[in-house]
PAZAPA-4460 file (N, C-alpha, C; in steps of 0.05 Angstrom, whole numbers, plus 32768, in hexadecimal, padded with zeros to 4 digits):
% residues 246
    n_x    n_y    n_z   ca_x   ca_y   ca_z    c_x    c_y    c_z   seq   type   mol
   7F21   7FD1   81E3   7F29   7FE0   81CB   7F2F   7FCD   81B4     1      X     A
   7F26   7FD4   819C   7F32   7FC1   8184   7F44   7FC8   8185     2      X     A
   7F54   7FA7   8178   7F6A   7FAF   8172   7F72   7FA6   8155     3      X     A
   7F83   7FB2   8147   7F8F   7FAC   812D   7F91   7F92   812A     4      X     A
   7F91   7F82   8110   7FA0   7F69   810B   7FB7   7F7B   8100     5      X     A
   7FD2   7F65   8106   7FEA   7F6A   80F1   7FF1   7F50   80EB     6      X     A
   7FFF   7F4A   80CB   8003   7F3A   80C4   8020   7F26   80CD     7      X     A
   802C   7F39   80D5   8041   7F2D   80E1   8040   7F19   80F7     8      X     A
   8028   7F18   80FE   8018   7F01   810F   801A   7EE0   8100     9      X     A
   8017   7EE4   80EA   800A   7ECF   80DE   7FF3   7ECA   80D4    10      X     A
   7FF5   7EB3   80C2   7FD7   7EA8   80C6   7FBA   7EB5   80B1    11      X     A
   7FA9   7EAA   80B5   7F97   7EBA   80A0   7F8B   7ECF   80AC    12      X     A
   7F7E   7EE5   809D   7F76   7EFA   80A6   7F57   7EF1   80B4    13      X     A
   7F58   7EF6   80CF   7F3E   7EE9   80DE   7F30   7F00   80E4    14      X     A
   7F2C   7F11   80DB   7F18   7F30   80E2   7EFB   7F2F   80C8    15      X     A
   7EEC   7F3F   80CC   7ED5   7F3E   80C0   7ECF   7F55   80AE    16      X     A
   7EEA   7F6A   80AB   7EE7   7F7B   8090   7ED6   7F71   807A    17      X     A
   7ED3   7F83   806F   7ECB   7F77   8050   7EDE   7F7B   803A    18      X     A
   7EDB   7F63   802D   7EF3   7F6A   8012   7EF4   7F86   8007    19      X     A
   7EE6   7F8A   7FF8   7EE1   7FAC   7FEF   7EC9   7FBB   8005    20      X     A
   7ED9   7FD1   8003   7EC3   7FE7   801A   7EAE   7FF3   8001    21      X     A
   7E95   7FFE   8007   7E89   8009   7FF4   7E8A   802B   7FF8    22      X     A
   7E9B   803B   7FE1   7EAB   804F   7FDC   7E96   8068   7FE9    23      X     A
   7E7A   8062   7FE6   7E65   807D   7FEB   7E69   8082   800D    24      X     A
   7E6F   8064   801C   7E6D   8067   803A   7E8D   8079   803A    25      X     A
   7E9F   807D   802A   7EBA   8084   8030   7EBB   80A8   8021    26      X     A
   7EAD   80BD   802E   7EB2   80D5   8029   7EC9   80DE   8011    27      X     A
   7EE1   80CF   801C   7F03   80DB   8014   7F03   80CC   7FF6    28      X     A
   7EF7   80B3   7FF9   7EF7   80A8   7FDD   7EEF   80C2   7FC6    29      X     A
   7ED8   80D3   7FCA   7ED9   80E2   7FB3   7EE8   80FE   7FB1    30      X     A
   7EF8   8102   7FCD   7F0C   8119   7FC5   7F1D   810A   7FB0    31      X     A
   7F1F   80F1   7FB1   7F37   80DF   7F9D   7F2F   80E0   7F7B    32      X     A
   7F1B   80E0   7F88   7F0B   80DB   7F5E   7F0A   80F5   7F58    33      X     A
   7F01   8105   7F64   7F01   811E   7F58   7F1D   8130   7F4A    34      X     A
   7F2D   8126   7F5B   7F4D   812D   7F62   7F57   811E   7F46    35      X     A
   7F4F   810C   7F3E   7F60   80F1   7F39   7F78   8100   7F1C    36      X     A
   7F6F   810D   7F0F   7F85   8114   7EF6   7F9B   8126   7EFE    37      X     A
   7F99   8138   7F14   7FA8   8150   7F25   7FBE   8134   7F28    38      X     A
   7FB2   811E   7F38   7FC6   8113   7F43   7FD6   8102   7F30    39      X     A
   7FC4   80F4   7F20   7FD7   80E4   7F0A   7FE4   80F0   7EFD    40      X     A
   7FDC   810A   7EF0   7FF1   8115   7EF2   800E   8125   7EF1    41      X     A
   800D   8124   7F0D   8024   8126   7F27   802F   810D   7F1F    42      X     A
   8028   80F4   7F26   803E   80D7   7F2E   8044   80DD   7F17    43      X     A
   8034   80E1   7EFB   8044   80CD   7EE9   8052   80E0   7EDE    44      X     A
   8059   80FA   7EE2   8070   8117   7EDA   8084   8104   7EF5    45      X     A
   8081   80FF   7F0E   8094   80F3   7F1F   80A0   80DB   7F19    46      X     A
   808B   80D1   7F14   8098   80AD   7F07   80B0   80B1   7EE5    47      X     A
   80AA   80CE   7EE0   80BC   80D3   7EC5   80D8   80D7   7ED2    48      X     A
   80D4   80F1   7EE3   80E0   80FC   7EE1   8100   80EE   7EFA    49      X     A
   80EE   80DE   7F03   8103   80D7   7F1D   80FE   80B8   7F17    50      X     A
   8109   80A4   7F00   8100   808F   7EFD   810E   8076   7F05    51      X     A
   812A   8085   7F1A   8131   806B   7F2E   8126   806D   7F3E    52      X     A
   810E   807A   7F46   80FB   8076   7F62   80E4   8060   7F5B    53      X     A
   80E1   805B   7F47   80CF   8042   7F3D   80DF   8026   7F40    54      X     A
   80D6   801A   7F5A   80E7   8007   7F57   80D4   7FE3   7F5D    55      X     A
   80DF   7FD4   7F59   80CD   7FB6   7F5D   80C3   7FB7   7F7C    56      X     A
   80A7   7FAB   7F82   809A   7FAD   7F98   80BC   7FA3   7FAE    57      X     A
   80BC   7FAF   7FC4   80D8   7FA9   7FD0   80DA   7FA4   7FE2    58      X     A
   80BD   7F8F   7FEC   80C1   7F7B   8005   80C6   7F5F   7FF6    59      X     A
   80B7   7F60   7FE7   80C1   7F47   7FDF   80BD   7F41   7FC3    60      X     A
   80D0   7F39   7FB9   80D6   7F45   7F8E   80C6   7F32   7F85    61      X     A
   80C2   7F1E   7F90   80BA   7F00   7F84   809B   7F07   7F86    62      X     A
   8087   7F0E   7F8D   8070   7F1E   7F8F   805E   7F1E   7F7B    63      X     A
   8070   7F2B   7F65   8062   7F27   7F49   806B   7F19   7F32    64      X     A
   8059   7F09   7F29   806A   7EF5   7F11   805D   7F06   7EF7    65      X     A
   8074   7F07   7EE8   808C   7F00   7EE2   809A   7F10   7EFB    66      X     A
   80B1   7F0C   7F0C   80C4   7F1B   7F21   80BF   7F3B   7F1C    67      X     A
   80C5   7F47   7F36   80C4   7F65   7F31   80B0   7F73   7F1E    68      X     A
   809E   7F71   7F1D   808D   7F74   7EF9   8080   7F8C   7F0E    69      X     A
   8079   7F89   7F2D   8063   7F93   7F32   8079   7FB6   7F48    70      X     A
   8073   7FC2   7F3C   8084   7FDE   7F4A   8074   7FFE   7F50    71      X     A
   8089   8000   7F69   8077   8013   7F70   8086   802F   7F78    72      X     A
   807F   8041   7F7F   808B   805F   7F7F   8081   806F   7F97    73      X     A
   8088   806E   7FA6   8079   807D   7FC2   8085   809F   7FCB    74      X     A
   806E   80A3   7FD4   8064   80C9   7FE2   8066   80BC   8005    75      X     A
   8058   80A8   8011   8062   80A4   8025   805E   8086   8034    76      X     A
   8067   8077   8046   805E   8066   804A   805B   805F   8063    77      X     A
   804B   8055   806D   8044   8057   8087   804A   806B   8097    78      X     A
   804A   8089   8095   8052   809B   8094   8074   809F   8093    79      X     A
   807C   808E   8085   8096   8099   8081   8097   80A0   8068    80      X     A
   809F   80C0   8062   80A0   80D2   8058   80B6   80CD   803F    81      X     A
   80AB   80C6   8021   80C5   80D2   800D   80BD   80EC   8004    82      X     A
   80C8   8100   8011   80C5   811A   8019   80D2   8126   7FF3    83      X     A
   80E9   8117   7FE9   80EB   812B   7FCB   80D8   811A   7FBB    84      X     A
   80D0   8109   7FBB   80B7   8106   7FAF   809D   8115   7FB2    85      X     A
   8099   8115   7FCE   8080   812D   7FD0   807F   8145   7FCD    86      X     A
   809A   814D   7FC4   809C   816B   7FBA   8097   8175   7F9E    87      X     A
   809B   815D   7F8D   8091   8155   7F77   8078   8154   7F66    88      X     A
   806D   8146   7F81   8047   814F   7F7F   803E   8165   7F93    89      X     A
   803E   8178   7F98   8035   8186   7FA3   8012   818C   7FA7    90      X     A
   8009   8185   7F94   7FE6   817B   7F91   7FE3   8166   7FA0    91      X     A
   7FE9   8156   7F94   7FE4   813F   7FA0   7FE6   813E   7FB7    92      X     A
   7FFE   8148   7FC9   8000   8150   7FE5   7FE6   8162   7FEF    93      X     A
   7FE4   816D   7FE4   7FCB   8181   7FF0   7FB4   8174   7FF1    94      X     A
   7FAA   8166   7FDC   7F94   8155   7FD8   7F9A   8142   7FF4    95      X     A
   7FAA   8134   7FEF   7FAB   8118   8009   7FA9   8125   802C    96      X     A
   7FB6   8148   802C   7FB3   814E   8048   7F8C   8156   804D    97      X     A
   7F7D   8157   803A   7F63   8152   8045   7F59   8144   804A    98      X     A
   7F63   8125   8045   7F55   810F   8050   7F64   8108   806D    99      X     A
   7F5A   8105   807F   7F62   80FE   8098   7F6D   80DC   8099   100      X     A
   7F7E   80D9   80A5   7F8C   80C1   80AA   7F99   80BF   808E   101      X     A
   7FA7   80C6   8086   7FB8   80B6   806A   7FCD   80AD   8075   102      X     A
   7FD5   808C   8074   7FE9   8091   807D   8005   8081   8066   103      X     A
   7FFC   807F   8052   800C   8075   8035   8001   807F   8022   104      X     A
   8014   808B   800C   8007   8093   7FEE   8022   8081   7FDE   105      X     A
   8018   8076   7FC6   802C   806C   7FB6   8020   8066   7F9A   106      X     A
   802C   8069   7F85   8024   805D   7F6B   8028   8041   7F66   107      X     A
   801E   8032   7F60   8023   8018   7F5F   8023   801C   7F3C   108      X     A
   803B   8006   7F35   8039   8007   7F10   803C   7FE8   7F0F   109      X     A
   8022   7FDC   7EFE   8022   7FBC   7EF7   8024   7FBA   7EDE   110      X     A
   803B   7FAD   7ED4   8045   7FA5   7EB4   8035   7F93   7E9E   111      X     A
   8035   7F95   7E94   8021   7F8A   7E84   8029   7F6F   7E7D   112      X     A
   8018   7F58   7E7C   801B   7F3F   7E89   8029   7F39   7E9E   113      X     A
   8021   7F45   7EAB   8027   7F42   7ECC   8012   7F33   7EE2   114      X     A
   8019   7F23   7EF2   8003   7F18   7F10   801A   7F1F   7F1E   115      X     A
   7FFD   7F2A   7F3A   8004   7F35   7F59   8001   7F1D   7F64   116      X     A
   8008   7F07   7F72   800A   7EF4   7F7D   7FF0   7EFA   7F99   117      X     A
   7FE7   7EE8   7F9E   7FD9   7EEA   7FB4   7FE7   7EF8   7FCD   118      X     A
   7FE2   7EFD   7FD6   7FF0   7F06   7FEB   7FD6   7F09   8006   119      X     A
   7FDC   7F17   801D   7FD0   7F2A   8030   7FE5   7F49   8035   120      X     A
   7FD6   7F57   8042   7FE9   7F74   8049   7FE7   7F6F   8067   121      X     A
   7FF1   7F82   806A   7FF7   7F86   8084   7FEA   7F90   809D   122      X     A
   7FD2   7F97   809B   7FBF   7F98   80B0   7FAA   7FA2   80AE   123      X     A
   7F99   7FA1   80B3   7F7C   7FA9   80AC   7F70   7FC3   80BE   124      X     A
   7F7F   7FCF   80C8   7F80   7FEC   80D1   7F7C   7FF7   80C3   125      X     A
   7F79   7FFC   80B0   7F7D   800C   8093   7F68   800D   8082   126      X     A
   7F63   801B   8072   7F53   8014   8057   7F62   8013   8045   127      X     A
   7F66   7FFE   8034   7F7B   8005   8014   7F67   8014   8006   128      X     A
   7F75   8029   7FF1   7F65   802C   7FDF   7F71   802C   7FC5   129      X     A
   7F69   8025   7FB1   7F74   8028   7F9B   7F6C   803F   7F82   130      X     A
   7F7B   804D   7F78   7F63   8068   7F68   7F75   8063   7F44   131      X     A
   7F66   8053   7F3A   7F68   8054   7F22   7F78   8073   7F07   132      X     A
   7F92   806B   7F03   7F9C   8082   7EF4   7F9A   8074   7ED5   133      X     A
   7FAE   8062   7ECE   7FB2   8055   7EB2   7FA4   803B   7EB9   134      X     A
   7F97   8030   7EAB   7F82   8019   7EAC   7F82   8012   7E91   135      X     A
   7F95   7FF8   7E93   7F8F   8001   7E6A   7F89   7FDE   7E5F   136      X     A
   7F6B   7FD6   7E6D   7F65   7FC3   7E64   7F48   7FBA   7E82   137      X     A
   7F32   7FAC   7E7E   7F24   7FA9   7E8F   7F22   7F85   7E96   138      X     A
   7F14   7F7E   7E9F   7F10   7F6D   7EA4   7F0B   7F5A   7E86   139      X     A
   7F15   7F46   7E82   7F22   7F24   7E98   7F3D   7F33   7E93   140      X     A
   7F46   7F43   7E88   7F64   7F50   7E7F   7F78   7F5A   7E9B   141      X     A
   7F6B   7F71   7EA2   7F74   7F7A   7EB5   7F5C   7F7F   7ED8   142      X     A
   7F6C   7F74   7EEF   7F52   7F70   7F00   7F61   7F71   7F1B   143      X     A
   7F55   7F6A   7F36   7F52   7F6A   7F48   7F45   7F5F   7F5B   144      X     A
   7F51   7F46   7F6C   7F44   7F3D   7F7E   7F48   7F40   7F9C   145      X     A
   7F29   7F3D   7FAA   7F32   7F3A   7FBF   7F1B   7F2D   7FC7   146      X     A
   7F32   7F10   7FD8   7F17   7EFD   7FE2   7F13   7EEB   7FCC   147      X     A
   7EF3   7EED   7FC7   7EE7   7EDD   7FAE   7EE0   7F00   7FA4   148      X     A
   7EE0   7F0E   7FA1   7ED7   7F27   7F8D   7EE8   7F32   7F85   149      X     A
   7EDF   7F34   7F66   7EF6   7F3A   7F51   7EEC   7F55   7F48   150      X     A
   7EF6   7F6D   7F41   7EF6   7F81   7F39   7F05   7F91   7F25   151      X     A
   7EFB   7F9F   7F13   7F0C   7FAF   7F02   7F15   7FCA   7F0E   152      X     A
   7F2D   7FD2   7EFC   7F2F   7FED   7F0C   7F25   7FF9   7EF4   153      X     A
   7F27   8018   7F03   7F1C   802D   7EEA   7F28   804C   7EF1   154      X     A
   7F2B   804F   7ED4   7F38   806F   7ED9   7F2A   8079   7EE2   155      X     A
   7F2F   8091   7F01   7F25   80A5   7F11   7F1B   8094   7F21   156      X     A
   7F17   8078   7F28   7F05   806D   7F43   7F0F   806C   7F51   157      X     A
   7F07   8071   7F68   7F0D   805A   7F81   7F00   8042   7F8D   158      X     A
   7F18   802E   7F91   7F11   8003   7F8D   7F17   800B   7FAF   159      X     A
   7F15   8013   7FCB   7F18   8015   7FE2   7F1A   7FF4   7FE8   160      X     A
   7F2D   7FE1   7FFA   7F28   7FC7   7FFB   7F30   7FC9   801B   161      X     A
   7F2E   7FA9   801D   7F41   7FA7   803B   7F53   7F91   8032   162      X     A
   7F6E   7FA9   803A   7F8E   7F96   8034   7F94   7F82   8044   163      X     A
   7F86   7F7B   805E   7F88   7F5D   806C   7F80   7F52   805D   164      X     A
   7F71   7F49   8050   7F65   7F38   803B   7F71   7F30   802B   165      X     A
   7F6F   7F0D   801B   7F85   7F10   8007   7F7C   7F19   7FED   166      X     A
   7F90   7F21   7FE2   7F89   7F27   7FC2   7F9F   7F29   7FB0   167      X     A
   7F8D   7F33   7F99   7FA3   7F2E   7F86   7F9E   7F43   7F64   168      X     A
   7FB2   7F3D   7F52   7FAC   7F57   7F3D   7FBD   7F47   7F32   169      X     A
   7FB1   7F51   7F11   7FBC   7F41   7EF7   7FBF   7F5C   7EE6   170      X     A
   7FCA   7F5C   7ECF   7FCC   7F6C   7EBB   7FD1   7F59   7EA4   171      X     A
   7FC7   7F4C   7E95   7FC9   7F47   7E7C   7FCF   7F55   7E62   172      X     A
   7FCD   7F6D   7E6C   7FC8   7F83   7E47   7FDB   7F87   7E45   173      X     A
   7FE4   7F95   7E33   7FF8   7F98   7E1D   800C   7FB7   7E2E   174      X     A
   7FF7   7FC1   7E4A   8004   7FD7   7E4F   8007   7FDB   7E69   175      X     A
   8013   7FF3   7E78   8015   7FED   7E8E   7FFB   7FF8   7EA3   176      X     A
   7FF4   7FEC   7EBB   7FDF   7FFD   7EC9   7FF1   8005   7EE0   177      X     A
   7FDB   8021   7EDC   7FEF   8035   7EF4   7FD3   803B   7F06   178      X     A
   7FD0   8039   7F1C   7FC2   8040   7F32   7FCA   804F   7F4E   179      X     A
   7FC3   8062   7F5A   7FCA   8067   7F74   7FC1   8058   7F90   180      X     A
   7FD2   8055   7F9C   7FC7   804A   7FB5   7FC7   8060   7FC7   181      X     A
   7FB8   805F   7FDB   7FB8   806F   7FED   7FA5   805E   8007   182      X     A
   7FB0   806A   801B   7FAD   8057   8037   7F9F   8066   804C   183      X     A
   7F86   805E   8058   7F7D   8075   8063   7F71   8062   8080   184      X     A
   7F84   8070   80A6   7F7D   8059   80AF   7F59   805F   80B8   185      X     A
   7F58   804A   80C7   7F39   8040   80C4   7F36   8050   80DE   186      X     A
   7F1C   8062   80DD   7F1A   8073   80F7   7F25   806B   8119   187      X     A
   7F19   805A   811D   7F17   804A   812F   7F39   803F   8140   188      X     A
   7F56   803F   812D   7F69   803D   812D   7F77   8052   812E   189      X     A
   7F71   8070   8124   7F7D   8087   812A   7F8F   808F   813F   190      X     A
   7F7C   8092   815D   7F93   8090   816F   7FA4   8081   8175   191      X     A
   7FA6   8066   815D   7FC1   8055   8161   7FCF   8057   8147   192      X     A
   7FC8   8069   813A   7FD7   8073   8124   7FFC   8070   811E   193      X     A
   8003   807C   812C   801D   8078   8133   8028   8057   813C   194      X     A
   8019   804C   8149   8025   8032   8150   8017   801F   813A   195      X     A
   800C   8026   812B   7FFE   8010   810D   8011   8011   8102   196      X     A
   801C   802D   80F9   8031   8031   80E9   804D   8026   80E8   197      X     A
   8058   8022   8107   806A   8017   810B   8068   7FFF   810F   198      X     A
   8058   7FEB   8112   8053   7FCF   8111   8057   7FC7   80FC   199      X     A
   804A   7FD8   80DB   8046   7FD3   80CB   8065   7FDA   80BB   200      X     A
   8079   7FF1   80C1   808D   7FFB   80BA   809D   7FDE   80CB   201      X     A
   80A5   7FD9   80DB   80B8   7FC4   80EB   80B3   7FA8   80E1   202      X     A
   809D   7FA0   80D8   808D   7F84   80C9   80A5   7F86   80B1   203      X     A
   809C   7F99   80A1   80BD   7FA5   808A   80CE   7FA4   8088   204      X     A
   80D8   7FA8   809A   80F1   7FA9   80A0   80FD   7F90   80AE   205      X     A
   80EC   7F7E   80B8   80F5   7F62   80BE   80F2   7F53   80A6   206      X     A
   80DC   7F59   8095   80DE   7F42   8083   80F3   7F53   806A   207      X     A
   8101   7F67   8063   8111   7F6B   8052   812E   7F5E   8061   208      X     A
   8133   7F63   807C   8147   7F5B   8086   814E   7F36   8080   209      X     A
   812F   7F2C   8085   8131   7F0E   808E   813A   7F04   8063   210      X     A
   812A   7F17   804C   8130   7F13   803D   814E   7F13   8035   211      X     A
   815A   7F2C   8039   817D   7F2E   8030   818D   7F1D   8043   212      X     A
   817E   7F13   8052   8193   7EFA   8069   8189   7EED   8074   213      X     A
   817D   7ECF   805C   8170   7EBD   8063   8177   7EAC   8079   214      X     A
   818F   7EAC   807F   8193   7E96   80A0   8188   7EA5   80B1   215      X     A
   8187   7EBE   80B2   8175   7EC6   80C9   815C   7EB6   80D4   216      X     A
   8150   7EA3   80BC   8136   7E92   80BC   813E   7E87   80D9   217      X     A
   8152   7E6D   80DB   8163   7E63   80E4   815B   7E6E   8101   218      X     A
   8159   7E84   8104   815C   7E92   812D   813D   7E82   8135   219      X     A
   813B   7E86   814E   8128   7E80   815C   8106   7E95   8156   220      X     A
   80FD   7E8A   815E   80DF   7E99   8151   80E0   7EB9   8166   221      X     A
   80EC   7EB7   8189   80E7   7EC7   8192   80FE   7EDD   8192   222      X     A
   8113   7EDE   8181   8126   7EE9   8179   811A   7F01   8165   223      X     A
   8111   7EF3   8155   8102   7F03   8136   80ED   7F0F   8143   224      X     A
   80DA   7F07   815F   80CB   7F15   816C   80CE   7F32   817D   225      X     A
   80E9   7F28   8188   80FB   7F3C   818F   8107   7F57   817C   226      X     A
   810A   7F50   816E   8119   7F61   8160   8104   7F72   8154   227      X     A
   80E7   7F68   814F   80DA   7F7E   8141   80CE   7F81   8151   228      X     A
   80CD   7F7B   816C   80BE   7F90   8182   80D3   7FA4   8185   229      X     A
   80EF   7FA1   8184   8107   7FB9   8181   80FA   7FCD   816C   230      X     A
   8103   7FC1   8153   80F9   7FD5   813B   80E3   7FE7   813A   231      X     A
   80CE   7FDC   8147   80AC   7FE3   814B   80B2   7FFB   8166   232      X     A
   80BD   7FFD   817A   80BA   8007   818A   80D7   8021   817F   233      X     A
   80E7   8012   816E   80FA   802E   8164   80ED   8046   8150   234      X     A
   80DC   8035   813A   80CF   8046   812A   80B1   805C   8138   235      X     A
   80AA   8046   8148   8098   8057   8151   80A7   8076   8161   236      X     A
   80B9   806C   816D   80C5   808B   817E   80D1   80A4   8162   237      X     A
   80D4   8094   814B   80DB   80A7   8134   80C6   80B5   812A   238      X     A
   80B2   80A7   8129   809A   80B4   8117   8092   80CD   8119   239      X     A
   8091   80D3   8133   8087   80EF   813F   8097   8108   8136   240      X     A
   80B9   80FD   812E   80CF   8109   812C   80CF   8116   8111   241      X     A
   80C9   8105   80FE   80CF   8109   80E3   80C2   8122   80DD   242      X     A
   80C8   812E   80C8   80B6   8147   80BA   8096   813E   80B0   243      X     A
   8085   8146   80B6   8066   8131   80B1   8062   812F   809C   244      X     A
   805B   8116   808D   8048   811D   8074   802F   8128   8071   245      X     A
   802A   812C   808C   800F   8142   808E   8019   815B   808C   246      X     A
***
């Protein structure tokens, strides 16, 4: 059976995804375009209306330079549920329960002269997708990489990538870009649905912990191993529990 990469492994992403998926092989991509103003919206009446829920990316602040620049607003994440937010969008909810496997929706908001630092995500179980809401500048201005391929976004598309991969996003313009993400896992990973999620939820939660209490660095490697096989095997027994975002 395949198995997932997770990043909490280390190391570079050694799998054979492709940087961007091409959107026609991905059905759900055009419930998203079609959808796309129902949902924008929804966030951006939510992002008004509830605007301490917009907060700096919050694994790790340093992420985007200038600090904090790069923020985001979530419906759910790795299926954990911000349940008064999704009551908020109620479309949007309905739209996302026809695509099979969702297992994160979030607005991402990038400030204008803002960089996303290279990074990787967290496992390649997944498809990222990204669906263009405010786009307010194209290329060399505002962009997207992944790999060596650089891309624009665009209002109503979907940019589908693979988040093992590294990449990265700039905003140069004068305004802010607002996009949806949405997470859809990769067929093939489904019946491990629940345990992606909690690998990927416990990875989180070690590196926010190891952030607010840097001597933790300091412990032994199989300590920090320990502890998020704890976390990983706690969240997973929750998941089932919670009210669904399905």
């Amino acid at each position: 059976m395949t198995r997932p990469w997770y990043n909490i492994l280390g190391g570079r992403y050694p799998g054979s995804e492709p940087c961007f998926y091409d959107s026609a092989a991905l059905p759900w991509t055009k419930v998203l375009e079609d959808n796309w103003e129902v949902m924008r919206d929804e966030l951006i009446a939510l992002m008004e209306a509830r605007p301490a829920q917009v907060r700096p990316y919050f694994i790790n602040h340093a992420m985007s330079f200038p600090p904090r620049q790069w923020k985001t607003m979530g419906l759910s994440f790795w299926r954990f549920t911000m349940h008064a937010n999704c009551r908020r969008c109620p479309e949007t909810m309905r739209i996302l329960k026809t695509i099979p496997g969702v297992t994160s929706c979030s607005l991402s908001i990038l400030e204008p002269g803002a960089n996303i630092n290279p990074h990787q995500g967290d496992t390649d179980a997944i498809i990222r997708c990204h669906l263009g809401l405010v786009i307010p500048a194209g290329l060399p201005d505002c962009g997207f990489q992944v790999g060596p391929d650089i891309r624009a976004w665009e209002q109503g598309k979907a940019l589908p990538f693979c988040d093992a991969q590294t990449h990265t996003a700039w905003n140069h313009s004068q305004a802010r870009r607002l996009i949806m993400i949405v997470d859809v896992i990769r067929p093939e990973f489904r019946p491990q649905q629940n345990w992606v999620c909690a690998h990927v939820l416990a990875s989180s939660v070690i590196q926010m912990t190891y952030q607010s209490a840097p001597f933790l660095n300091n412990w032994p490697g199989f300590v920090k191993r320990a502890l998020y096989s704890a976390i990983r095997i706690a969240i997973h027994a929750y998941l089932p529990l919670q009210r669904r975002f399905r």
